[in-house]
C-alpha positions as CSV (number, residue, x, y, z in Angstrom):
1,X,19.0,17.0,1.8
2,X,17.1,13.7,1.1
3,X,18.9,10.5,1.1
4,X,18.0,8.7,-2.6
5,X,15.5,6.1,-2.3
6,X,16.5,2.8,-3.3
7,X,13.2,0.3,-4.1
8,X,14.4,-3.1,-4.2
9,X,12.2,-6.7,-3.6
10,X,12.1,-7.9,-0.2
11,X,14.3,-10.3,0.9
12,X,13.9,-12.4,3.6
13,X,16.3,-10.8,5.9
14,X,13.6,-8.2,5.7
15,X,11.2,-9.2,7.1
16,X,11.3,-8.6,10.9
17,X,11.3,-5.0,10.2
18,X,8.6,-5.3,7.6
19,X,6.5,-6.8,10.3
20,X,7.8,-4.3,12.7
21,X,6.3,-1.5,10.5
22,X,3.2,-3.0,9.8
23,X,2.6,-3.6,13.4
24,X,3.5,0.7,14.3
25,X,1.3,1.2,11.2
26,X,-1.5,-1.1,13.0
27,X,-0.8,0.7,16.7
28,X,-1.7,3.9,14.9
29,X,-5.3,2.9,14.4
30,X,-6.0,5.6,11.3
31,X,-5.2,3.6,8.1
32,X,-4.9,0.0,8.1
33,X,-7.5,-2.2,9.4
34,X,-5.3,-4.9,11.3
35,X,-4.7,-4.7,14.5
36,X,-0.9,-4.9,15.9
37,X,-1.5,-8.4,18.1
38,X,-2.7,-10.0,14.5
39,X,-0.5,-13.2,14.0
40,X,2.9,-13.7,12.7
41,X,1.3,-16.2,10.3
42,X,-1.1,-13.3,9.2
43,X,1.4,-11.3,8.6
44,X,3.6,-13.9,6.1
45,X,0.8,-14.6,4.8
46,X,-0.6,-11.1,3.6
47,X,3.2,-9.7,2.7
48,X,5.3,-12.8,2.1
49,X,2.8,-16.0,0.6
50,X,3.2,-17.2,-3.0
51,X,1.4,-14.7,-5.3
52,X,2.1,-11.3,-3.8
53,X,5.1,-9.5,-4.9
54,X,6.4,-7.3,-2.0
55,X,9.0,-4.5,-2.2
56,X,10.9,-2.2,0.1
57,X,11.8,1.1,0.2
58,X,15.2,2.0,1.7
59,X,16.9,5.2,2.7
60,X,20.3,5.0,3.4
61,X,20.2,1.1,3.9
62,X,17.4,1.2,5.9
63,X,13.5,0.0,5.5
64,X,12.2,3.3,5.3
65,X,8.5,2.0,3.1
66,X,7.4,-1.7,1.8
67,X,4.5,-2.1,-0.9
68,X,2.9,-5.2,-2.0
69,X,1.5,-5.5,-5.3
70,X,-1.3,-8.3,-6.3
71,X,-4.3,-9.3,-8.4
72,X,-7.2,-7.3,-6.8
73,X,-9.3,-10.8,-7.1
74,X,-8.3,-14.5,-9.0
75,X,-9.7,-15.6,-12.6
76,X,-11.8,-13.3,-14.2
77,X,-10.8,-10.4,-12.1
78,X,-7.2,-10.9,-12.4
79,X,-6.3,-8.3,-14.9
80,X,-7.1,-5.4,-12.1
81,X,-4.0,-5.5,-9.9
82,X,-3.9,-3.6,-6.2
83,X,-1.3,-2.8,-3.8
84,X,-0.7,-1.4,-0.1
85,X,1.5,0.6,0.7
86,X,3.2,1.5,4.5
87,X,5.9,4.5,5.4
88,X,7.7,5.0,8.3
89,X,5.8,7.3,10.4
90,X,8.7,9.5,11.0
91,X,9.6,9.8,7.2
92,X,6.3,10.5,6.1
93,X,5.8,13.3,3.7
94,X,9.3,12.8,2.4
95,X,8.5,11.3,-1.4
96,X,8.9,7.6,-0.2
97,X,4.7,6.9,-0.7
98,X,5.5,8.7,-4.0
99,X,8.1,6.4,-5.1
100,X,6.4,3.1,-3.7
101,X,3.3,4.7,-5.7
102,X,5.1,5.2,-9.5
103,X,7.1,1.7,-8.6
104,X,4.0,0.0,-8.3
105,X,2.0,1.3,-11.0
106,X,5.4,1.1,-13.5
107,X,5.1,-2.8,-12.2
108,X,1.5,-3.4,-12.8
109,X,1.7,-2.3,-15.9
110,X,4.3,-4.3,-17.0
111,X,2.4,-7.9,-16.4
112,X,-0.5,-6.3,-18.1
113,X,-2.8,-5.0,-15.6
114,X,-5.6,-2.7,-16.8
115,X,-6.1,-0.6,-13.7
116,X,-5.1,-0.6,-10.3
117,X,-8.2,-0.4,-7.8
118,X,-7.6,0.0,-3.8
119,X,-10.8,-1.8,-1.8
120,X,-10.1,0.1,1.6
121,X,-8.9,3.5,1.7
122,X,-9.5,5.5,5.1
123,X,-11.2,8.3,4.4
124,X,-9.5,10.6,6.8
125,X,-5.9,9.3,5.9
126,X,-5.8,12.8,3.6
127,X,-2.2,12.1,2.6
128,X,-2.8,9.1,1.2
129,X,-6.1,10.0,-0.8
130,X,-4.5,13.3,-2.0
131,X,-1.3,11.1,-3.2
132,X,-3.8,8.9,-4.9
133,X,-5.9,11.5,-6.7
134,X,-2.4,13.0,-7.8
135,X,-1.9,10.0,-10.1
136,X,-5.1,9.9,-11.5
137,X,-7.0,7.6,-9.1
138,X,-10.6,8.7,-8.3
139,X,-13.1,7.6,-5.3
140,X,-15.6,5.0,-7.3
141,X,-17.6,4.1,-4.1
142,X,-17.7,5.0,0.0
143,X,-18.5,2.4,2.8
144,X,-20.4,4.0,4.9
145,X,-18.4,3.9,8.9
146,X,-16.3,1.3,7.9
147,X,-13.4,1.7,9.3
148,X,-12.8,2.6,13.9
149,X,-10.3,4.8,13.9
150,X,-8.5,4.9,16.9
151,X,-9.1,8.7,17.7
152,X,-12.0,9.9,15.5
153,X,-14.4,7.1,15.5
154,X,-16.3,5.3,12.8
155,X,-15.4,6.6,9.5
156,X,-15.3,6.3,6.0
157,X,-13.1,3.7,3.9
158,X,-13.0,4.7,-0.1
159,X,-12.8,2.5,-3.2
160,X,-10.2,4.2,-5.4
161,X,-9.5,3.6,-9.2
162,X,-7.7,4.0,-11.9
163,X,-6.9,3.0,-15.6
164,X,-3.8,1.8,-16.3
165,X,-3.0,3.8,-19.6
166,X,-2.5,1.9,-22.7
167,X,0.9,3.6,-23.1
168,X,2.4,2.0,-19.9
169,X,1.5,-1.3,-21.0
């Protein structure tokens, strides 16, 4: 049986194994575009600056998922809002990208984002497009090769989209 998921914000005391599971993520080479040497500045910056609201997922007391939710772009671009979200690899396919997912869009839509858009979705990371297309996000563009992945080459990254529905807001 599943242990409940508990989605909390991340606290400080998080944030060694934050970094530790962005940097497996990165070692993987199939969905995130970072390598794992990049900085530890990098990586507070990206997940932990002034502006980004980051979030864990925890099974049993442990960080089993993190998401960060932000504007897609400042000023006149601020009302789309965008997240990323990382599992641990050996939890995958256990709900947790579900619940980071539903957390997230619940969130957006509470500050009064209109719809969430994803800039860099690797086209052969299926579980995460299917997840994606499950709640109503569509491809709106492909870039071409843009993405090495560390076993199938150059491949496609995806622009995905969605409305956030009047309702949620």
């Amino acid at each position: 049986m599943q242990q409940p998921i508990s989605l909390v914000e991340a606290s400080p005391d998080c944030r060694d194994a934050m970094a530790d599971l962005f940097r497996t993520v990165c070692r993987q080479g199939d969905a995130l575009p970072f390598t794992p040497d990049i900085p530890d500045a990098a990586f507070d910056a990206m997940w932990l600056s002034a502006g980004v609201q980051t979030y864990v997922a925890l099974v049993d007391g442990s960080l089993a998922g993190m998401y960060k939710l932000n504007a897609n772009l400042p000023g006149r671009a601020a009302h789309v809002g965008s997240a990323t979200y990382l599992v641990r690899p050996d939890l995958q396919g256990q709900g947790i990208g579900t619940a980071m997912l539903r957390d997230s869009l619940a969130r957006a839509a509470a500050q009064g984002y209109r719809s969430m858009q994803f800039n860099f979705v690797v086209s052969t990371n299926r579980a995460a497009v299917s997840l994606y297309e499950r709640h109503g996000f569509r491809i709106v563009g492909t870039l071409p090769e843009a993405f090495l992945h560390a076993r199938s080459g150059f491949v496609d990254a995806y622009v995905m989209s969605r409305p956030i529905a009047p309702a949620m807001q």
